[in-house]
C-alpha positions in Angstrom: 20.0 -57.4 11.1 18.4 -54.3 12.2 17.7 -53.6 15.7 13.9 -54.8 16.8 12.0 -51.3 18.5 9.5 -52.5 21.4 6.3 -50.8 19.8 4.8 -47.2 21.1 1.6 -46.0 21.0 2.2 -44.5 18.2 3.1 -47.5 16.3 0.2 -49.7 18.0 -2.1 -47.2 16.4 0.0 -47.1 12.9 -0.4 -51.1 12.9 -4.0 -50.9 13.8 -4.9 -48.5 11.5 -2.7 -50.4 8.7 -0.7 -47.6 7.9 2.6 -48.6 6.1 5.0 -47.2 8.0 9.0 -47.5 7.6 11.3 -47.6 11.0 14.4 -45.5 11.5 16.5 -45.4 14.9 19.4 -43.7 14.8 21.4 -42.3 18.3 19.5 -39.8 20.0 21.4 -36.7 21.1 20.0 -34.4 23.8 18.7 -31.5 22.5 19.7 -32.5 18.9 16.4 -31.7 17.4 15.4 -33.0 14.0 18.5 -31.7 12.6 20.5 -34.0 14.3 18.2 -37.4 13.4 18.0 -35.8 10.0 22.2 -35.8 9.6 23.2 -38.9 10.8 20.3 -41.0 9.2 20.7 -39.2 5.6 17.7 -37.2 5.7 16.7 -33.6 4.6 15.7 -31.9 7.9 12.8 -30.5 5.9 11.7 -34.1 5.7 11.8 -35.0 9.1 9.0 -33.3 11.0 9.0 -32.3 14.9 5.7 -32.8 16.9 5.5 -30.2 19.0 2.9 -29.3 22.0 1.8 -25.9 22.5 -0.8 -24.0 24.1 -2.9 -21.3 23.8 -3.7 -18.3 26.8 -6.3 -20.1 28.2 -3.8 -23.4 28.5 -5.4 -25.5 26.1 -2.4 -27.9 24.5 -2.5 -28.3 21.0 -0.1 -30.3 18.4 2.4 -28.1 15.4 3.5 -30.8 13.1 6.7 -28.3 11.3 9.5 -29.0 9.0 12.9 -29.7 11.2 14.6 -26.8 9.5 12.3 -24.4 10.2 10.5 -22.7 13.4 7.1 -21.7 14.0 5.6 -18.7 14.3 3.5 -18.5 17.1 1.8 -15.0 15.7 0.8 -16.6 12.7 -0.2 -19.7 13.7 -2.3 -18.3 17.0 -4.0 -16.0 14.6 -5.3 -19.1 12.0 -5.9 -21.1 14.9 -8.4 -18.5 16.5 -6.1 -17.6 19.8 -5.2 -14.8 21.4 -1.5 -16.4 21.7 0.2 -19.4 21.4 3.4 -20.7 23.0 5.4 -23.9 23.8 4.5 -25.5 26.8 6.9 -26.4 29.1 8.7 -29.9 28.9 6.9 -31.7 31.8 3.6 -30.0 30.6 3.8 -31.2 27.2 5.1 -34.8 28.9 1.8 -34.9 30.6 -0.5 -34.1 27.8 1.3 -36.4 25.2 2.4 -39.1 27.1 5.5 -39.3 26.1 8.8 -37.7 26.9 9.8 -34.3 25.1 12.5 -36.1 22.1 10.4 -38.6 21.5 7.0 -37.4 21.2 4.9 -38.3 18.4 1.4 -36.7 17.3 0.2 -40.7 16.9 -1.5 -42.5 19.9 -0.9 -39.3 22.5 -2.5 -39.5 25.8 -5.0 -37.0 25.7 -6.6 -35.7 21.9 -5.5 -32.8 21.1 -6.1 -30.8 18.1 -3.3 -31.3 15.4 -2.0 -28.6 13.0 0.4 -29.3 10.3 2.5 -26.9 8.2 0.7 -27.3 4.5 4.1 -27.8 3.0 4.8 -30.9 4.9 1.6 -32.0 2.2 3.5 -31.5 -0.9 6.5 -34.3 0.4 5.8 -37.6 -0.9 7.2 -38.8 2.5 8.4 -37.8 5.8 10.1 -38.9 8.9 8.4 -38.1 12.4 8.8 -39.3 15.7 7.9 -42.9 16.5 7.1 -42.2 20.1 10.4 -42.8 22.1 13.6 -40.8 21.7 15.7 -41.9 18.7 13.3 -43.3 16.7 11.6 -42.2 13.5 8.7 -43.6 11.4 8.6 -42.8 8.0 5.3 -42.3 6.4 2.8 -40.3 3.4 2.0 -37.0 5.1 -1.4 -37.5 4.0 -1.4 -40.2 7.4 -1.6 -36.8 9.8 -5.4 -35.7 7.8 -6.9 -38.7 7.9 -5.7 -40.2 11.3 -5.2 -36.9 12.8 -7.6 -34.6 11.4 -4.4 -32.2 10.8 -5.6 -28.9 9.9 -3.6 -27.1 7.4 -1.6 -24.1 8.5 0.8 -21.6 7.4 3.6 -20.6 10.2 7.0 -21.5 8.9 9.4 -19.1 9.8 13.1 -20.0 8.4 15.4 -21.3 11.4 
């Protein structure tokens, strides 16, 4: 019998939407990173995507949706963005735009709108695993959820970790 999860915002909005979503808690390990869910649930880390919150020089937060495996390159991705720099915010910072704790933030049902950005090779996977809005939990959906739910905009930052 698998364990019930309590719903998140993020799945509220899943459900609401109708978005056929799978559910996938595993152990959550502090600081374990996508690699870590990735390993002990069977997963390439390339299929499990972090949500993370960054900002620009002006402070404004804004969502990278990136393969676990890889890192992103905040050149890159500040120059097809249109910013003069981007970098991570700070844990509590990105706590308080999203809503939800750093480990367990997903880009679904954050609390304030943000604009989303998604590595375009997350695109090409006929499924991913991304945070389900608490620590240790996945949801597994089509990539093509984060356009139309998100408005993702495509970029092109990888950078190999």
């Amino acid at each position: 019998m698998a364990k019930h999860i309590s719903e998140t915002p993020a799945t509220q909005l899943l459900k609401a939407k109708q978005v056929v979503y799978t559910e996938h808690p595993y152990e959550y390990l502090e600081h374990g990173g996508a690699q870590h869910s990735a390993e002990v649930l069977g997963f390439d880390p390339f299929m499990v995507v972090k949500t993370l919150i960054m900002q620009d020089q002006n402070a404004k937060p804004l969502v990278v949706l990136m393969h676990g495996n890889r890192q992103v390159s905040t050149k890159n991705l500040a120059r097809q963005v249109g910013a003069k720099s981007v970098e991570p915010c700070q844990p509590e910072v990105a706590n308080r735009h999203s809503g939800y704790l750093v480990g367990g933030t997903s880009p679904f049902g954050t609390r304030r709108a943000m604009p989303v950005y998604i590595e375009a090779s997350i695109l090409e996977l006929p499924k991913i695993l991304i945070n389900g809005g608490r620590r240790g939990y996945l949801v597994g959906i089509d990539p093509q959820v984060c356009i139309s739910l998100l408005g993702a905009k495509p970029v092109q930052c990888a950078l190999l970790a």
